[in-house]
N, C-alpha and C positions, 0 to 999 in steps of 0.2 A: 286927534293924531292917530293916522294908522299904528295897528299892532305890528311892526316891525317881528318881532320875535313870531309873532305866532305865521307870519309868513314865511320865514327862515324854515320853521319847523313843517309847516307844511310842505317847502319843494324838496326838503331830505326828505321826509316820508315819501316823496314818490319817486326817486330814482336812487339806485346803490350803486356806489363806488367800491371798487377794492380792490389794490393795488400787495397786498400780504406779506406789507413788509411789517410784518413783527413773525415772533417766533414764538409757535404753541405745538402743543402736546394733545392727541389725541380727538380735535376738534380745531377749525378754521378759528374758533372766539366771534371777534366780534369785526363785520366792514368797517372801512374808513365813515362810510356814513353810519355808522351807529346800529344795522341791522346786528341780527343775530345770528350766523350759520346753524343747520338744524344738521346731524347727519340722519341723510336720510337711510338711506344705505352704508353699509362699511364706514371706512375710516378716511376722510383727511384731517391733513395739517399745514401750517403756513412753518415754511423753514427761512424764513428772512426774509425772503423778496418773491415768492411765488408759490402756490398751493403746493402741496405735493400731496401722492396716496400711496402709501405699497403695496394695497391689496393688490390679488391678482386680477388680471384686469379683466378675468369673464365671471369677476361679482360683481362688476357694473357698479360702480361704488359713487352715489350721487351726493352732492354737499346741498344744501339747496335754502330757499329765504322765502318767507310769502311773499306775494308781488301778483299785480294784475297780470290777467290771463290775455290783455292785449298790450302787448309791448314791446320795446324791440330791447334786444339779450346781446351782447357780446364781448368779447375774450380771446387775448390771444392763448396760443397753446401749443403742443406736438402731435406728433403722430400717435393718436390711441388717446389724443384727450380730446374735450370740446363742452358743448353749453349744452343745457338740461332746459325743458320747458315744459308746461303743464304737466308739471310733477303734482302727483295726488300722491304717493305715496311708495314705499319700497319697492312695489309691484307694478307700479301703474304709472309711463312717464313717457316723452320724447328725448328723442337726444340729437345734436349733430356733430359728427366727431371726423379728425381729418383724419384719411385712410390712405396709406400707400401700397401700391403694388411694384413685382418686376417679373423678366420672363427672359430666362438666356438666349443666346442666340451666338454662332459661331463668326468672328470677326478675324482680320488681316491672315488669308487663308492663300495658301497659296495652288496652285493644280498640279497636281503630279502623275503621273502616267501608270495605268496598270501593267503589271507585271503577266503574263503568261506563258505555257510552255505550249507549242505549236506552231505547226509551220506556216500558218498565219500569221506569226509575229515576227518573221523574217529573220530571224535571230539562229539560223542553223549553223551550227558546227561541223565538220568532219572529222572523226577519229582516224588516228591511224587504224589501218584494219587487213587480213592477210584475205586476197579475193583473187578470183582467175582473173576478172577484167582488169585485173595492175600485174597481169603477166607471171612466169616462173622463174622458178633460179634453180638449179643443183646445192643441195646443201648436201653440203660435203662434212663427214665425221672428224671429229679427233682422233690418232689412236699411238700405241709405243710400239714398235717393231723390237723385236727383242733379238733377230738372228740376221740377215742378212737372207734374202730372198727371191725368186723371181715371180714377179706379181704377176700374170695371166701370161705366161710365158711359157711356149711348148719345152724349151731345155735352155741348156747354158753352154756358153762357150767364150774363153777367152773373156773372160768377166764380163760377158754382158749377154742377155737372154736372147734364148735363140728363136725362130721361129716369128710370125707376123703380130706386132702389136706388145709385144712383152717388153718390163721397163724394168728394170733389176733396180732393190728396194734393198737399200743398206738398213742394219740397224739404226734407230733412233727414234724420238717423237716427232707424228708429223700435224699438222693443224688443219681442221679441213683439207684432207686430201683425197683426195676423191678415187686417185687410182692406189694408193693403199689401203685407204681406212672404208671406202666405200662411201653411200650417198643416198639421197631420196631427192625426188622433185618437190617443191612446195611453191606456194602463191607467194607474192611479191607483198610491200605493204605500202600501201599508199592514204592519201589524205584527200579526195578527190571525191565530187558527187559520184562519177563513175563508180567509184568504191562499192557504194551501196551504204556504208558507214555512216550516213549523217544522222547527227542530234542536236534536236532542238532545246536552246538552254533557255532556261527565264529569262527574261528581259523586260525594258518599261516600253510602250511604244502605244502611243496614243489613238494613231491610228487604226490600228490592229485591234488593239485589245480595251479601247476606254480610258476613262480618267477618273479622278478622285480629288477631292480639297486634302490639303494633307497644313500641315505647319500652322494650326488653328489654334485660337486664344477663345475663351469665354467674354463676350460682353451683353452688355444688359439695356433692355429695354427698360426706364422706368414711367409710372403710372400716377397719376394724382386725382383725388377722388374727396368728397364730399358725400358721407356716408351718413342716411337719414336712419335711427334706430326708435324703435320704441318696445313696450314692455304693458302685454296688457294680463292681465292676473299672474305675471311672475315670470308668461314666456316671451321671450325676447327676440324681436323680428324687425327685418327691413322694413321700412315702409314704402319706398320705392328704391328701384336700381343705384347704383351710385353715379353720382354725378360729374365727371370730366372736371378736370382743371388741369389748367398749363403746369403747375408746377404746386409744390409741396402748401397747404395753406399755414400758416403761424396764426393767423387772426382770423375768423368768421363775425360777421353779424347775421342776427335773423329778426325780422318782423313779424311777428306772433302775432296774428288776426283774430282773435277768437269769433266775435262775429259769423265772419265770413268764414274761417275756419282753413285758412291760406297760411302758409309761413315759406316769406320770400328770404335767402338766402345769399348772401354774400361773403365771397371768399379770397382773400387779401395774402399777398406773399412777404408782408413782414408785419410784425407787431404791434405797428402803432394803425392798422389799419386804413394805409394810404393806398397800395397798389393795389388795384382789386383782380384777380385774375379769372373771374367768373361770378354768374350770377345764376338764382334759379327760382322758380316757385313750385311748390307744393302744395296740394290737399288730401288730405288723409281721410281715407272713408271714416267716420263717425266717430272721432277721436272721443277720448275720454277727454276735457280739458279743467284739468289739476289747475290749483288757485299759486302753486308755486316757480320759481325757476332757480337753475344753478348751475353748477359744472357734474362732470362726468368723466370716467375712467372708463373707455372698453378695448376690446380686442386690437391692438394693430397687423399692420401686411406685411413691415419689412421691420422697424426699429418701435418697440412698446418704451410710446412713453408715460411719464408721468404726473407731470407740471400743468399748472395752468397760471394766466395773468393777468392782470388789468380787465377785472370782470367788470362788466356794468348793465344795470337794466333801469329803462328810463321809460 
């Protein structure tokens, strides 16, 4: 009769499940399939139904499990978490963690017309203004006559002044009067180009003077990326550019070659690792390739997160 048992124990020793729905302290414990989480780095823990870590998230804080150095790793997750692979050690590891970017940009803007002062802007005024070219007047004084008089009048006679041109000027106040109180000539006032008067006032006028966006809001480009990291004697580097995706990933898988020395990547818009929204492959000049894999904490673009879920390596 086959060994029933020792075939059971053989295909859990070769793939891990973990789904982290228990709740520890200090340390993941132990997978659904019976592994043992090592921390490699820093701290995780399982808060009920997903890993969590609070370091911060440029100690790179790795959980990780022995496992062939050919296999395929994956795990849903957030932004600033993802899977670890050929981890040797605190120092020494890959990672692929999803990474979001944004970049403002000025949105529902409307155009508004520059303002200038110039009589390019056609916007001229005329002041009132006192000029010869708006003609003269007599401006005539105010003044009180205190006696009774003959105003430019050679004598008097019979009450009224004698002689050519003379006006006889009784007491009292007169208002502008010009032949008792006297006068000057002065310029007229007008509001006319002729004037000479004109001013040029601010105004908007688009053709004259330009335009501008004006009534603008903030909106945002955003970015989705597939960020390959690794860590070789402690310093931590791209291994290649980041890689485009339509939209935020939640799940990655990777195909871990050791071999061939390839790790083909798959990047999925929700959890259970159904919609895949890009794919890619990679080779890394002369990796170190560590006998371990796991998850990972690093830096995010927009929102650091924390969590990771439903690991597995098969």
């Amino acid at each position: 009769m086959p060994n029933f048992f020792g075939i059971v124990a053989s295909a859990i020793a070769k793939k891990i499940l973990d789904t982290f729905s228990r709740t520890t302290s200090g340390s993941l414990g132990s997978a659904n399939t019976g592994q043992v989480w090592t921390a490699t780095k820093g701290t995780w823990s399982a808060n009920g139904s997903q890993a969590t870590s609070a370091d911060a998230a440029t100690n790179y804080s790795i959980a990780s499990i022995p496992f062939s150095s050919t296999t395929t790793v994956s795990a849903s997750m957030v932004e600033g978490t993802g899977i670890s692979y050929w981890v040797s050690d605190a120092n020494n590891w890959y990672a692929i963690v999803s990474y979001n970017a944004q970049t403002p940009y000025s949105c529902g803007c409307s155009t508004c017309c520059n303002t200038c002062v110039n009589s390019a802007c056609g916007c001229a005024t005329y002041n009132t203004c006192a000029n010869a070219a708006c003609g003269t007047y007599t401006n005539c004084n105010s003044c009180t006559v205190v006696s009774s008089f003959c105003y430019d009048g050679i004598g008097s006679s019979a009450g009224a002044c004698a002689g050519t041109g003379g006006t006889w000027i009784t007491a009292g106040s007169y208002t502008n009067n010009c032949s008792a109180c006297g006068g000057t000539t002065v310029n007229n006032t007008c509001a006319t180009a002729a004037c000479g008067c004109a001013v040029y006032n601010s105004c908007a006028n688009c053709t004259a003077c330009g335009s501008y966006s004006c009534g603008c809001s903030t909106c945002y480009n955003n970015y989705y990326y597939l960020r390959n990291l690794k860590a070789v004697s402690g310093t931590v580097s791209q291994v290649v550019s980041d890689f485009a995706i339509s939209a935020s990933a939640l799940s990655v898988k990777a195909v871990v070659n050791a071999a061939a020395g390839t790790i083909t990547e798959y990047a999925y818009s929700d959890s259970a690792l159904t919609t895949q929204i890009g794919t890619t492959t990679i080779t890394p000049t002369s990796p170190l390739k560590g006998a371990n894999v796991g998850i990972i904490k690093a830096p995010a673009g927009l929102i650091q997160g924390s969590t990771v879920d439903n690991f597995s390596a098969s």
